[in-house]
MARROPA-337109 format. One line per field, with one value per residue (C-alpha): z, y, x; residue number from 1. Coordinates in nm, 4 decimals, padded with zeros to 6 digits, m for minus. Layout:
BEGIN
zz	(Z:...)
yy	(Y:...)
xx	(X:...)
resi	(NUM:...)
! end
This chain:
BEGIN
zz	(m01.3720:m01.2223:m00.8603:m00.6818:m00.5700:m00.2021:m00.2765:m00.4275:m00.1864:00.0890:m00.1556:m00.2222:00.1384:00.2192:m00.0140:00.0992:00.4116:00.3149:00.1051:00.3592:00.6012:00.3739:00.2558:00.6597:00.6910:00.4305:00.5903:00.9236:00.7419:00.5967:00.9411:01.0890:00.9768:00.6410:00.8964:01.1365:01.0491:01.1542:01.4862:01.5292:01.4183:01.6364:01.9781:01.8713:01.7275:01.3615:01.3223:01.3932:01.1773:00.9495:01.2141:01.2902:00.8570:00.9077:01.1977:01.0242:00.7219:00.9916:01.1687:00.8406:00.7719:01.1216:01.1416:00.7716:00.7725:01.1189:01.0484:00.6956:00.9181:01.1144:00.8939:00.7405:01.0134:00.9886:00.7319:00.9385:01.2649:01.1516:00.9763:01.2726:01.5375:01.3260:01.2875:01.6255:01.7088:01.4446:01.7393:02.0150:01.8307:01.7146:02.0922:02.1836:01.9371:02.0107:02.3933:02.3126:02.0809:02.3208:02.6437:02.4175:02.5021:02.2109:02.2475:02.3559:02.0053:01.8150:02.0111:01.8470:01.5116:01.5152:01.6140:01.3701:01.1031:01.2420:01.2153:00.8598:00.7301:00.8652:00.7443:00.3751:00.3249:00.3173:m00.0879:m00.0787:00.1086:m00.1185:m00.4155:m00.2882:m00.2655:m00.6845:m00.9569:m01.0664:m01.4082:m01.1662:m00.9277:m01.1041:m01.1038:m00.7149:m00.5660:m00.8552:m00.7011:m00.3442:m00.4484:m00.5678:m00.2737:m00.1069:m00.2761:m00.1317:00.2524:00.2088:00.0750:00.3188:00.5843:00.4149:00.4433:00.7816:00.8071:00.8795:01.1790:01.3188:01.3405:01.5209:01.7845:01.8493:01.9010:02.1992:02.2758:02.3405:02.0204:01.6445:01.3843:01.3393:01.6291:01.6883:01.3587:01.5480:01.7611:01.4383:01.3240:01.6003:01.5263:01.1958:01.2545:01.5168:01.2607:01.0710:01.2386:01.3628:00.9588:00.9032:01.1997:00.9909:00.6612:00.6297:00.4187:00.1230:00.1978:00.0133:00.2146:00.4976:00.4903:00.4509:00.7260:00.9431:00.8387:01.0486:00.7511:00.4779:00.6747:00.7479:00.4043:00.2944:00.5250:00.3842:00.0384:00.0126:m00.1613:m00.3836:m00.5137:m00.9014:m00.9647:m00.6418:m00.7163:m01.0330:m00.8470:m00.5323:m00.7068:m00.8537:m00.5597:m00.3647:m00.6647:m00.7252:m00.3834:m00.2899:m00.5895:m00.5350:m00.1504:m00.2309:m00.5100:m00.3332:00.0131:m00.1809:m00.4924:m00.1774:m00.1054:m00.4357:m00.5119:m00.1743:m00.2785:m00.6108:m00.4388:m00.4474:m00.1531:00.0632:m00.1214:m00.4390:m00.2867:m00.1319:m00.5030:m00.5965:m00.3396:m00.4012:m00.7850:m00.6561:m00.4690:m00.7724:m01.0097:m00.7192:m00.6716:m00.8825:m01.1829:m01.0061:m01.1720:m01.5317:m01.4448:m01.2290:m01.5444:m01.7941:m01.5901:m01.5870:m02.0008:m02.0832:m01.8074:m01.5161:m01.7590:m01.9181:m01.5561:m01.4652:m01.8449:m01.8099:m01.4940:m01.5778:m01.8115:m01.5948:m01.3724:m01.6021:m01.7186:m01.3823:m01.3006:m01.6145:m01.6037:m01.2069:m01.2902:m01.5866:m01.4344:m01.2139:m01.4869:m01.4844:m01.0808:m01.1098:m01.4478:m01.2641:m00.9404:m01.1492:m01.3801:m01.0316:m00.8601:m01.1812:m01.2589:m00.8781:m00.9176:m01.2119:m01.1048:m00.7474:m00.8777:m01.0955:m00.8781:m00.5872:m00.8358:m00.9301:m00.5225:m00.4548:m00.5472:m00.2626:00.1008:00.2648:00.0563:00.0753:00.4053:00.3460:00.0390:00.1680:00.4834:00.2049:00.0127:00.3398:00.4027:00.0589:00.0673:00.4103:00.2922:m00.0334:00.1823:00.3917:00.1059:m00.1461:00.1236:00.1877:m00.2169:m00.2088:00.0369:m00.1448:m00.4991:m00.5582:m00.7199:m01.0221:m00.9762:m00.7358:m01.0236:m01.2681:m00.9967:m00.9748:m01.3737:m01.3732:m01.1277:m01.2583:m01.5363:m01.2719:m01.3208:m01.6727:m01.4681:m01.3375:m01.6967:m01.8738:m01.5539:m01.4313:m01.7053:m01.8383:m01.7289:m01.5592:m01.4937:m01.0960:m01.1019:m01.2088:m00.9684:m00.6918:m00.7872:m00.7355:m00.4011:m00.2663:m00.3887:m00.1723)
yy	(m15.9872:m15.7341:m15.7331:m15.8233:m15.5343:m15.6242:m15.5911:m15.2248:m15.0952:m15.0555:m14.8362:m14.6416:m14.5512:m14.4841:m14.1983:m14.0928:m14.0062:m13.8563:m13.6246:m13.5384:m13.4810:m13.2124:m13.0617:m13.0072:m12.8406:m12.6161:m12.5192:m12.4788:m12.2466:m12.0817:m12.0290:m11.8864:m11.7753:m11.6154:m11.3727:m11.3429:m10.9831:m10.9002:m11.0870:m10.8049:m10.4965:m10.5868:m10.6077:m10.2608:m10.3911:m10.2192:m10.1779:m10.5061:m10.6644:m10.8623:m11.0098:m11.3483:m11.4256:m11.3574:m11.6156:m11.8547:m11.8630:m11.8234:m12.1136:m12.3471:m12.2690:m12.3037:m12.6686:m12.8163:m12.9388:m13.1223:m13.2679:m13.4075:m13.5330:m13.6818:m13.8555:m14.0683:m14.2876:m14.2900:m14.0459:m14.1299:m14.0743:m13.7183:m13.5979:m13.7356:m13.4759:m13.2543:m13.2323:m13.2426:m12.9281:m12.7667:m12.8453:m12.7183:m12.3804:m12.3046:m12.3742:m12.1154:m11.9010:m11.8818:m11.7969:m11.5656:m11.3960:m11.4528:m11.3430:m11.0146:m11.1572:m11.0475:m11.2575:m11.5513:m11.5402:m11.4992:m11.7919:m12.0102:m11.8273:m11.9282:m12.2729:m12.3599:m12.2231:m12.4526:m12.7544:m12.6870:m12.6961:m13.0657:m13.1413:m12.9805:m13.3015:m13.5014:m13.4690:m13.6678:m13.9416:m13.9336:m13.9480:m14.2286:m14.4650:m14.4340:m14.5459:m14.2727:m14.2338:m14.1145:m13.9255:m13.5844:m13.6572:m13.7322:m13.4345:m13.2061:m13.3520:m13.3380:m12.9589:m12.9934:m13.1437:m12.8637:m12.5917:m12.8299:m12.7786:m12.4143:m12.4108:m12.6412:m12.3719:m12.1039:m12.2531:m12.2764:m11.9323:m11.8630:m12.1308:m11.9870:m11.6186:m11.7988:m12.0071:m11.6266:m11.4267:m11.6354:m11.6328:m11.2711:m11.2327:m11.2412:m11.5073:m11.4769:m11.5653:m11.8833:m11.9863:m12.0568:m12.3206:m12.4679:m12.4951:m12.7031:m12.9378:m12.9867:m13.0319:m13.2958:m13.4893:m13.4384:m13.6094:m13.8972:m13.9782:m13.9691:m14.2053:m14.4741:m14.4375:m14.6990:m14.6098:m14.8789:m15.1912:m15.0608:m14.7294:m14.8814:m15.1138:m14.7887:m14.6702:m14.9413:m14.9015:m14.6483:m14.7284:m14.6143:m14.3216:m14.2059:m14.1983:m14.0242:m13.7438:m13.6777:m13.5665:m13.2420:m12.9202:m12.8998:m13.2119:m13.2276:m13.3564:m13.2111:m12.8281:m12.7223:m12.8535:m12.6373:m12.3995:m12.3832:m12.4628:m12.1855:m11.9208:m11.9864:m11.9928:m11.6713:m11.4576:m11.6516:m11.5429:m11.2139:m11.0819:m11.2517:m11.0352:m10.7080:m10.6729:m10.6916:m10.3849:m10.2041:m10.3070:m10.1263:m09.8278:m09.8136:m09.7905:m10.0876:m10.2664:m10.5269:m10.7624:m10.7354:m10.7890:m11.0713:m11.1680:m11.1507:m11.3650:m11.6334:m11.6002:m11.6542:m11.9394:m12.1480:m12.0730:m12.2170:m12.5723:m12.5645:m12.7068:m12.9270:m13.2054:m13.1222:m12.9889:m13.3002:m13.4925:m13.2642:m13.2877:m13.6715:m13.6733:m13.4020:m13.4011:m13.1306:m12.9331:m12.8687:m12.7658:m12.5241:m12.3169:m12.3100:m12.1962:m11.9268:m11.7617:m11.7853:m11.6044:m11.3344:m11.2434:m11.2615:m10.9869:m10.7669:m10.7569:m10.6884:m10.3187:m10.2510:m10.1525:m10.2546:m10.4797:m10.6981:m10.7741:m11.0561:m11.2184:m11.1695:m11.2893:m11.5829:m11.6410:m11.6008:m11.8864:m12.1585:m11.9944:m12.1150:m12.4293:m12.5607:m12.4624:m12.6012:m12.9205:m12.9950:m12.9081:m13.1742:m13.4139:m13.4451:m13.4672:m13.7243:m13.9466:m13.7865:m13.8133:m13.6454:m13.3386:m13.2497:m13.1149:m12.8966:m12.7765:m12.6679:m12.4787:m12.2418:m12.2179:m12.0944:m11.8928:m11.7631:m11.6484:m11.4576:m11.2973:m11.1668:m11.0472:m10.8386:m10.6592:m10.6618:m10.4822:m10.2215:m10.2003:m10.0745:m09.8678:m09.6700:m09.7236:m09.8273:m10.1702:m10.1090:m10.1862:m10.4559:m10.5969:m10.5885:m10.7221:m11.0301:m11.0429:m11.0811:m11.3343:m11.5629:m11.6671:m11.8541:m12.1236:m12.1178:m12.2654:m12.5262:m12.6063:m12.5971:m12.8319:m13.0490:m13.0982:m13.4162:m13.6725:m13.9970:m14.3789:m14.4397:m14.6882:m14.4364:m14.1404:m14.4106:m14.4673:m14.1463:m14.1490:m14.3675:m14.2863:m13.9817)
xx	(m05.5160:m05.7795:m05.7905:m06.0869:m06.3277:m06.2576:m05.8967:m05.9184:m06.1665:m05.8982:m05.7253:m05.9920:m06.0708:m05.7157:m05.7162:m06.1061:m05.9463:m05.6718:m05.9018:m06.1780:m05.8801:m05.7198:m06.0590:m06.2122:m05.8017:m05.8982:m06.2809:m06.0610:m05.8353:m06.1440:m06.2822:m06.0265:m05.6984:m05.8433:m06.0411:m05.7988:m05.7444:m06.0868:m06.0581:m05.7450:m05.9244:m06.2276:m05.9756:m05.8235:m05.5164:m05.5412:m05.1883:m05.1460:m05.4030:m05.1786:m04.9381:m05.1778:m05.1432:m04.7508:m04.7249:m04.9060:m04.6741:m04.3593:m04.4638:m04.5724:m04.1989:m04.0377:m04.2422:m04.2510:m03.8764:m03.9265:m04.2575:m04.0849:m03.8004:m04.1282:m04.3173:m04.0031:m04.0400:m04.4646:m04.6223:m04.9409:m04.8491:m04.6622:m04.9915:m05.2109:m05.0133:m04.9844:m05.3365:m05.3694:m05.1094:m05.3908:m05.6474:m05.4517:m05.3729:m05.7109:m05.8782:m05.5934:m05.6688:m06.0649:m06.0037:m05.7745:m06.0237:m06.3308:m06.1263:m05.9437:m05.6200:m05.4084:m05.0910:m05.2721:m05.4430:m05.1331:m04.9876:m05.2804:m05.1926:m04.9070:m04.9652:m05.2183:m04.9137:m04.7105:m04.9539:m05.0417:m04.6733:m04.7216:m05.0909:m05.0136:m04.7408:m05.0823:m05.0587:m04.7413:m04.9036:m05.1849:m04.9001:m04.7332:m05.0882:m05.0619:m04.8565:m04.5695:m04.8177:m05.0918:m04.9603:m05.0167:m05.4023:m05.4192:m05.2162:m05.4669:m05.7542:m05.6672:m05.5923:m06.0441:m06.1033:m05.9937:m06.2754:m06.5199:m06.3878:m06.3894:m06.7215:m06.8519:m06.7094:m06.9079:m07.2076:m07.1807:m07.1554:m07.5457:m07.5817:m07.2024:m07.3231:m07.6278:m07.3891:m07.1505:m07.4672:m07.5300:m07.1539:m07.1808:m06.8812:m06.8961:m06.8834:m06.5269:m06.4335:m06.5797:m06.5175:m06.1523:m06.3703:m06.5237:m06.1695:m06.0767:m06.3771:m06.2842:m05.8897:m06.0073:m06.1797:m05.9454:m05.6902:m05.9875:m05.9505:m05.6687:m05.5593:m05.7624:m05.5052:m05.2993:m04.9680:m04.9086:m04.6890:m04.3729:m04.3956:m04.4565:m04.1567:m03.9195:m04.0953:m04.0118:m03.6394:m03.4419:m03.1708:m03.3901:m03.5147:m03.1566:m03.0636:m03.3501:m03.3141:m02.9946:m03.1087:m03.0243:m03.2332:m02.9473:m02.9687:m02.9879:m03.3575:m03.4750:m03.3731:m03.5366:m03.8967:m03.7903:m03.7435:m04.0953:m04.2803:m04.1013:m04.1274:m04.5098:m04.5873:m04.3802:m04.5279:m04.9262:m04.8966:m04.7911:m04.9778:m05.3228:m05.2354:m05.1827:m05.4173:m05.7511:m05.5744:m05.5338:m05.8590:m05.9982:m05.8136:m05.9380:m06.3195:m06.4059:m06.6411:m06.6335:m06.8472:m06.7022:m06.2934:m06.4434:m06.5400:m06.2210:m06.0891:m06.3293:m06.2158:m05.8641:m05.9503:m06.1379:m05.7979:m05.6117:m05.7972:m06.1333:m05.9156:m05.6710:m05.9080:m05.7757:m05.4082:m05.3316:m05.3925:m05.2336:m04.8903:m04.9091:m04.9664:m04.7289:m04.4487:m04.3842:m04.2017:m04.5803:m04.6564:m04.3664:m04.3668:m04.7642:m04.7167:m04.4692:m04.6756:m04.9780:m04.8123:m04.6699:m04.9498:m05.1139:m04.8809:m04.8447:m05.2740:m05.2760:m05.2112:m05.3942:m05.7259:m06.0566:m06.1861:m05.8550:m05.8481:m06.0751:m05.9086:m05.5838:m05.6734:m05.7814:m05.4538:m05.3382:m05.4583:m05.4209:m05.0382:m04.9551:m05.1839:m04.9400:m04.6166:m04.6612:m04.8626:m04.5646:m04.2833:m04.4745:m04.4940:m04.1559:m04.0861:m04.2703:m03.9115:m03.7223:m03.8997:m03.6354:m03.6696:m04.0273:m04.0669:m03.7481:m03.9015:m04.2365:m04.0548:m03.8728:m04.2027:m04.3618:m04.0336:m04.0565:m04.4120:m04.3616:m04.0400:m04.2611:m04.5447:m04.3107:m04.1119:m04.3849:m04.5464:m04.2606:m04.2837:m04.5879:m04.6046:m04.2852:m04.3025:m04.7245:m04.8844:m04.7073:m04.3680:m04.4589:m04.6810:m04.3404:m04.1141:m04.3582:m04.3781:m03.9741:m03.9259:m04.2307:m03.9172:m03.7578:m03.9795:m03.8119:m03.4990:m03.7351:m03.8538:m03.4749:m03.3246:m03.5763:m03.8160:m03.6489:m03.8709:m03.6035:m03.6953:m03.7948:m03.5167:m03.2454:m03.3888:m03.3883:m03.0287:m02.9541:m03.0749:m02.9164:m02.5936:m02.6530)
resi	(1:2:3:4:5:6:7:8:9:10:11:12:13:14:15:16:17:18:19:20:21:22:23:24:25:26:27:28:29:30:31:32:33:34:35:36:37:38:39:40:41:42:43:44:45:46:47:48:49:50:51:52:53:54:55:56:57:58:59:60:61:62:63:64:65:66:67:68:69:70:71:72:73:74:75:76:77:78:79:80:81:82:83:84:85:86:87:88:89:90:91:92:93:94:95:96:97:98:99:100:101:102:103:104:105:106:107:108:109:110:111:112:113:114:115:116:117:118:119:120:121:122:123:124:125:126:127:128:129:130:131:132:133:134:135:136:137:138:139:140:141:142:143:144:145:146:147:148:149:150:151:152:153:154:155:156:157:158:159:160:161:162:163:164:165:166:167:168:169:170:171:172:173:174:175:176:177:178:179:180:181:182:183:184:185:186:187:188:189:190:191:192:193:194:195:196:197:198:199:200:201:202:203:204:205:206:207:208:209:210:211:212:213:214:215:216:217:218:219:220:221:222:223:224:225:226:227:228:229:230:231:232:233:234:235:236:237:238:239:240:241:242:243:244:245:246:247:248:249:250:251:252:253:254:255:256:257:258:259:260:261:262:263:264:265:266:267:268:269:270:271:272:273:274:275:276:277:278:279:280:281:282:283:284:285:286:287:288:289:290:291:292:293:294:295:296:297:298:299:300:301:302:303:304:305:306:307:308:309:310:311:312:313:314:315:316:317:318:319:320:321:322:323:324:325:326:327:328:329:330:331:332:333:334:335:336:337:338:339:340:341:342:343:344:345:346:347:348:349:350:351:352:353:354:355:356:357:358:359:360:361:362:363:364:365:366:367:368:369:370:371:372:373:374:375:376:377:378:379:380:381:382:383:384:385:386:387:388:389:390:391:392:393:394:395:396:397:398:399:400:401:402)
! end
């Protein structure tokens, strides 16, 4: 029998907020962190200027694990501080920018990292508010949702040069204070979500939480999707920090990197509304060997020449968007992992920024480029060991036996 329309509308607003939350996270992220380098070279720190993106990822992966352990007893109330620890590091960060207080704006980098390894669980929230068919879909289009936040920050950018002018300091930095405003609301929304009735009874179980904290990575349906969500996130975060830079010292200009970041960004999210729902027909398995190859030939084209950075930067972006769509999806079984799987994504991602830059800086783009290429067939692992598609009954089995 179809349920009344006051009956669904609930529903539907319980997922609204979840997806305005997570797209004003990404326009904070946009305002901010993504230009934090600037906010460095402008207080005379060049040597310094990509220390606030490392203590972002650093923190995401010092805070995801505890914020998982968190939100087993109240996804809502986890997501609401962490949302809130997103607040308190941005103010930090914008009066250490304003006041040129270096290590008072790297303490608000880092902060704000360690609030969106909480907020970024929002997805499994979102998952849980849907049938197991469906969940695919939702976590694709949260990843849309997204675009629209950092867009929405962009367009700000006019009336935010405006507001710094009369600050006395540039556009970059107050977009930290925007990012405040938006992480505020942010957590005002997302203090309205209600969790579903069957979550919510877990929730109120110290039990159930207990046992679910004790699922470990290593667990056999939980390790193949770790493994893709740490491998596409390592080589994404990587190749998208480096190739701005090979692209610079190929000649190109500031408009036309930024270009290619914005190219990088719409593979990322613009087509989570068609992946999300290819996953669900086909099985993550679809995901992580579309993903792979995405990925390899994200790499192998990286290197080939000016005219392949912004087709690369684009395989880029959808190769991640698959692999770490899928590998979600297939967590959204095992609470206990998921917060221990996004801290070694994060962990993964900063460990590949640092050595792919060392790479570089040695060897060139190239062999960077090929190492990426190689290790995009670990998500063949995923495919071979976790593709096989199990009955919730039989994975919930499994979990408790655990």
């Amino acid at each position: 029998m179809n349920q009344p329309a006051s009956t669904r509308a609930p529903g539907r607003f319980n997922l609204a907020a979840l997806f305005l939350s997570q797209s004003l996270a990404t326009g904070a992220t946009t305002a901010s962190t993504v230009l934090a380098s600037l906010v460095m070279s402008a207080m005379g720190r060049e040597a310094w200027v990509g220390l606030p993106s490392t203590l972002v990822t650093l923190g995401a992966a010092a805070s995801a694990g505890a914020f998982g352990a968190l939100m087993l007893r109240g996804r809502r109330g986890g997501l609401v501080a962490a949302y809130l620890l997103g607040v308190v590091g941005a103010l930090v960060g914008f009066w250490g920018a304003w006041q040129q207080q270096v290590l008072v704006f790297l303490l608000g980098a880092a902060l704000v990292g360690m609030s969106q390894g909480g907020f970024q669980q929002a997805r499994y929230a979102a998952a849980e508010s849907v049938a197991p068919s469906r969940r695919g879909f939702i976590i694709g289009a949260m990843m849309f949702a997204s675009v629209l936040g950092s867009a929405f920050s962009t367009a700000l950018s006019t009336p935010l040069a405006d507001f710094a002018s009369g600050l006395h300091t540039s556009a970059e930095v107050v977009g930290w204070l925007l990012a405040a405003l938006f992480l505020l609301l942010g957590a005002g929304l997302t203090s309205l979500w209600r969790p579903p009735a069957q979550v919510a009874v877990q929730e109120a179980s110290p039990q159930a939480a207990s046992k679910a904290a004790h699922v470990p990575i290593s667990h056999p349906q939980v390790w193949p999707a770790a493994l893709a969500v740490a491998v596409s996130q390592g080589l994404m975060v990587t190749l998208m920090s480096l190739t701005p830079l090979r692209a610079h010292n190929m000649g190109m200009e500031h408009p036309a990197i930024a270009g290619l970041v914005t190219i990088h960004i719409a593979g990322m999210y613009g087509l989570g509304w068609l992946t999300g729902p290819l996953i669900d027909r086909f099985g993550v398995r679809f995901g992580y060997l579309a993903g792979a190859a995405l990925l390899l030939l994200a790499a192998l084209s990286a290197p080939a020449g000016r005219l392949w950075l912004a087709p690369s930067m684009f395989l880029l972006g959808l190769g991640w968007n698959l692999g770490f769509l899928a590998g979600s999806k297939a967590l959204t079984n095992f609470r206990g992992a998921q917060g221990k799987v996004d801290a070694l994504a994060y962990l993964t991602a900063g460990v590949g920024t640092l050595s792919g830059g060392l790479i570089l800086n040695r060897f060139g783009f190239e062999p960077l480029a090929w190492g990426c290429a190689a290790l995009s067939a670990l998500l063949l692992i995923s495919a071979w060991y976790g593709g096989l598609s199990r009955p919730a009954a039989a994975v919930a089995t499994d979990v408790a036996a655990d």
